[in-house]
N, C-alpha and C positions, 0 to 999 in steps of 0.2 A: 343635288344635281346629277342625273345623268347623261353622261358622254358618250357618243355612239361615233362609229365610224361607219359609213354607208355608200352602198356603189348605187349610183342612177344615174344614166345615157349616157351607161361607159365609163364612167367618171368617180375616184371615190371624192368624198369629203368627211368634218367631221360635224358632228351637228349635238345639239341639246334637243334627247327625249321627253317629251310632255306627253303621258297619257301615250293616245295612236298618233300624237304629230312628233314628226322631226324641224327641227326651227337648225337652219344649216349655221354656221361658225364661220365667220369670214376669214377666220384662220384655223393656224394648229392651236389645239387646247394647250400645249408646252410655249407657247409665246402669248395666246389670248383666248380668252370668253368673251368675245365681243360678238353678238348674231349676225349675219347678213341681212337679215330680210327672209330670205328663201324658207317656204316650207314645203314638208314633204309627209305624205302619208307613210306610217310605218308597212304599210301591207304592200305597198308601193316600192320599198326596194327592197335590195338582198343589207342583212347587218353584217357587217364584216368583222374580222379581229379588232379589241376596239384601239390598239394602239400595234409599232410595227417596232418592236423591242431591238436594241443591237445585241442583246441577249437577255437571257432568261437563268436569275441564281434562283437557284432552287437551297432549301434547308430541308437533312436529313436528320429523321427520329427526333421531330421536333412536337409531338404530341405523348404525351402522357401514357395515352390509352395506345397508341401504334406500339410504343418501345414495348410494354408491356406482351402484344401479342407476338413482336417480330423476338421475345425472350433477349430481349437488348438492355443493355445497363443507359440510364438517361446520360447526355453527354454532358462534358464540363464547361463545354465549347462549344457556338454552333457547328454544324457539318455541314457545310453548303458544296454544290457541284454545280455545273451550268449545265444548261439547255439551250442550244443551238437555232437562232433566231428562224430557222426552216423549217422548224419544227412544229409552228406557230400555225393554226388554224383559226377559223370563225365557227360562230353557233352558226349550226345543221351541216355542217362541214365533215366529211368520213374522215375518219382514224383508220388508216391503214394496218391491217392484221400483215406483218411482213411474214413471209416463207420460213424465215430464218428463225425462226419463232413457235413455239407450242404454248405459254401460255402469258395471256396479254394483259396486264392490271390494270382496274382501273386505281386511281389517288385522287378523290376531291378537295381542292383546296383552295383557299382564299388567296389570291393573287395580290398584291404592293406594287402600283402603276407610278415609279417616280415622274415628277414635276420637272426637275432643274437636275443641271450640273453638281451630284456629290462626292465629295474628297473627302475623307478624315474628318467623318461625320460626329459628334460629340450625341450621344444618345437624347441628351433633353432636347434635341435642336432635332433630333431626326425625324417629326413628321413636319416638321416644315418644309421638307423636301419630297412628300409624298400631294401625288396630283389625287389619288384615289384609289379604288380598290373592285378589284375585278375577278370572278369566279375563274377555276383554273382546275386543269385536267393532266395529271405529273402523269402518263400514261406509262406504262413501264411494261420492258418483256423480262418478267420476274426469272426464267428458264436462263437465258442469255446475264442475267444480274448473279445470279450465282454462278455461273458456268463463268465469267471473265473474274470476279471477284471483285469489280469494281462499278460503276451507274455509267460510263459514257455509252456504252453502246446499247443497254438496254432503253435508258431515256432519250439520246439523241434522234430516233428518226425521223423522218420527214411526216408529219401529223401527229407527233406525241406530244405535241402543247396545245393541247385548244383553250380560247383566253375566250371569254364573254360575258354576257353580250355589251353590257356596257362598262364602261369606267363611274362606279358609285364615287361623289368626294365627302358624301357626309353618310360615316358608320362608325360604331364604337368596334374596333379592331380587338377590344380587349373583352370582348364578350360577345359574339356573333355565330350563331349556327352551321354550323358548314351540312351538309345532305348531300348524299351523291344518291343516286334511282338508276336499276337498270332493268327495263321495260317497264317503268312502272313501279317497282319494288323496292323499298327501300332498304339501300343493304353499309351504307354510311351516318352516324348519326354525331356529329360531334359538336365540338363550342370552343370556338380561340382562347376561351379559358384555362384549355385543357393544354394552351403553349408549351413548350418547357420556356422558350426566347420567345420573345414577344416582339410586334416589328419593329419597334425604337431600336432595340438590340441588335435586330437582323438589317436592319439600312444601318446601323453606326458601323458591326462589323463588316457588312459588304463592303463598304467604302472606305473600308482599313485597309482593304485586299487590293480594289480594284476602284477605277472612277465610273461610277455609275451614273449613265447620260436620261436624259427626257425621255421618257418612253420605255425604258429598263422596267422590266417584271420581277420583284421577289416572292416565289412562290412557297409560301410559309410551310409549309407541311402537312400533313396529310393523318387524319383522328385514325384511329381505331376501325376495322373490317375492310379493309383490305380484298381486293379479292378477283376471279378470274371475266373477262369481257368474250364473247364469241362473237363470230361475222354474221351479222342481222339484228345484234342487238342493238338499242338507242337507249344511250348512257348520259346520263344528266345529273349537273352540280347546279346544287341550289342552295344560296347564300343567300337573306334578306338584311338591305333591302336593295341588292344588286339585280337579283330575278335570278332566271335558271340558263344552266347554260348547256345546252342539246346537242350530241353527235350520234352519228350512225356508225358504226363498225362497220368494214369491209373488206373483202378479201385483196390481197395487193397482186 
């Protein structure tokens, strides 16, 4: 099932994608899948972020093939940081190139869209607490990440999370393609195989840390090729069988 959130006459909702229809959700997907009635043609509105996260954990040096080119030792432990729910964009939504900044990464990754309220998650028990899984853009000012020596100011700005386009609830997390493309070119090629943590892992220890609510994003991590975005490019993660998730770069 695909979960989409969508704006039409002004209004968002969230709705089930079939093909080009949206079939609207009489509720939030965190409390129901039950339809309205209402449908709607996909060309017909704008897709929005598909969930409004009260934040965003992110895990570092969490692929195989990244540690190896960033000459990183794998960790013993996840290394997770957050991302500031403002951060948060929709597919065809610009990433802002900030001033403050010379060069802008992209990171394609596989997004963990939690379902429910998790505390002191027990790993065999951790995807019962996942709604789905949604394509994800760690965008980073790689210039600003070495210069502070730490991720809050490079990953926090206002458009360095774009989430889309929908919320997938049925994928194998442990074997999934991750692609990132920019204009076209493919310059990311990975497989959640290549995890070092896997998400059972990363939802039991998030929730060791912190209580992670309905709608919370764990952005797993980011494969191998890494690399720089300019203002005019359109940068795209594509995950099956999620679909792709598209932005513009732009100057701020």
């Amino acid at each position: 099932m695909k979960i989409v959130r969508f704006a039409s006459d002004g209004r968002s909702r969230y709705g089930i994608l079939d093909g080009a229809i949206i079939r609207a959700m009489a509720a939030s997907p965190f409390r129901s899948l039950r339809p309205a009635g209402d449908t709607f043609k996909l060309k017909d509105v704008r897709l929005l972020a598909p969930c409004k996260p009260s934040k965003i954990v992110a895990a570092g040096v969490n692929y195989r093939s990244h540690a190896q080119e960033m000459g990183s030792k794998l960790p013993s432990a996840p290394i997770i940081f957050l991302k500031p729910p403002t951060a948060v964009i929709g597919p065809e939504d610009g990433i802002i190139y900030p001033a403050s900044s010379k060069q802008l990464d992209y990171e394609g990754e596989l997004g963990v869209v939690i379902g429910k309220v998790a505390r002191n998650v027990p790993r065999e028990r951790a995807r019962d607490f996942v709604l789905g899984y949604t394509c994800l853009n760690d965008v980073t000012a790689r210039d600003l990440q070495r210069l502070d020596g730490q991720w809050t100011r490079a990953k926090g700005f206002d458009t360095f999370c774009p989430i889309g386009p929908c919320i997938e609830t049925e994928l194998d997390d442990t074997s999934s393609p991750v692609e990132t493309y920019v204009n076209g070119r493919l310059v990311q090629k990975g497989n959640t195989a290549d995890l070092v943590f896997g998400v059972p892992e990363l939802v039991s220890f998030a929730s060791q840390v912190m209580t992670l609510l309905p709608g919370d994003v764990i952005a797993t991590g980011t494969p191998g090729g890494i690399g720089p975005m300019q203002a005019g490019d359109t940068v795209e993660v594509r995950i099956s069988p999620i679909g792709s998730l598209r932005n513009h770069v732009v100057r701020g």
